[in-house]
C-alpha positions in Angstrom: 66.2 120.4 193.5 68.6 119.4 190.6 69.5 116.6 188.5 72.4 115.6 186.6 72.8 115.2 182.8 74.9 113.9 180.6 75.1 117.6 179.0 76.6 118.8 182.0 80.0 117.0 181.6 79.8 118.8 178.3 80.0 122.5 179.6 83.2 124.4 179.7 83.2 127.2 181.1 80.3 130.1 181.0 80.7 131.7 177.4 80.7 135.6 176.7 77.3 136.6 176.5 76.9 137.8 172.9 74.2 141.0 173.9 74.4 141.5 177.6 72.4 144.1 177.3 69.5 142.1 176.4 67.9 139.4 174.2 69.3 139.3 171.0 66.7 138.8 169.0 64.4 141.3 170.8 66.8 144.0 170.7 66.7 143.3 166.5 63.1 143.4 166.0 62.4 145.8 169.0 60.3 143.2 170.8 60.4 143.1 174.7 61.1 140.2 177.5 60.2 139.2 180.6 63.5 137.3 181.7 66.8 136.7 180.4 68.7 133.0 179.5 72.1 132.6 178.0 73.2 129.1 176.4 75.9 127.7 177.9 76.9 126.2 174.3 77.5 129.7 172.3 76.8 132.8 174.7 73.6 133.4 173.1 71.1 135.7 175.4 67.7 134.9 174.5 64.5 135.7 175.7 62.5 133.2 178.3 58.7 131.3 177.8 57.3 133.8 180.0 58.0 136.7 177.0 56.5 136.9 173.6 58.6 135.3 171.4 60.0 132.9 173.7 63.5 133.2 172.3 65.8 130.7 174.2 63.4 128.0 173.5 63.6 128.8 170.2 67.5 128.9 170.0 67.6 125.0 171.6 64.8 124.0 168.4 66.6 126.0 166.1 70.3 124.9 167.4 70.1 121.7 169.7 72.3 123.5 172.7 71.1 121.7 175.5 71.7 123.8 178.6 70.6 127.9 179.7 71.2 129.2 182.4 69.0 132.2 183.8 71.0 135.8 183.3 69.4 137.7 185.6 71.1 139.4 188.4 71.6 136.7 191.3 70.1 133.6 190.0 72.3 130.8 188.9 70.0 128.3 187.8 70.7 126.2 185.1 68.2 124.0 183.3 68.5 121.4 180.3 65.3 121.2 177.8 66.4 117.7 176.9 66.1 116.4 180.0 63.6 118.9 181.1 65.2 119.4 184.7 67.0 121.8 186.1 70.2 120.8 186.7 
């Protein structure tokens, strides 16, 4: 099921993911992840809660950008940690 959110209306359109070829972070400090999210505010890919370091979770404390959306191959999930929906 999803929900709207105000943070939707404030999506453009899906930024360039910055490392597709993995979390950005992990790929620095030659950590691992379970499953990819990209922020739909700066094209960060980040690492999900299910990994270590928990990345993307990180990125919204760190930088307040509201929405991910899952990067792995065939989902198109999108969830907002301010509301705490998927939406």
């Amino acid at each position: 099921m999803t929900t709207t959110c105000e943070h939707v209306a404030e999506l453009g359109a899906d930024p360039a993911p910055t490392t597709p070829e993995g979390c950005e972070d992990c790929l620095a400090a030659g950590g691992r992840w379970v499953h990819l999210r990209l922020c739909l505010s700066c094209g960060k890919v980040a690492c999900c809660d299910s990994s270590p370091a928990k990345h993307a979770s990180k990125h919204f404390a760190d930088e307040g950008h509201p929405i991910i959306r899952s990067f792995e191959p065939g989902e198109t999930w999108r969830w907002c940690f301010v509301d705490d929906t998927v939406v």
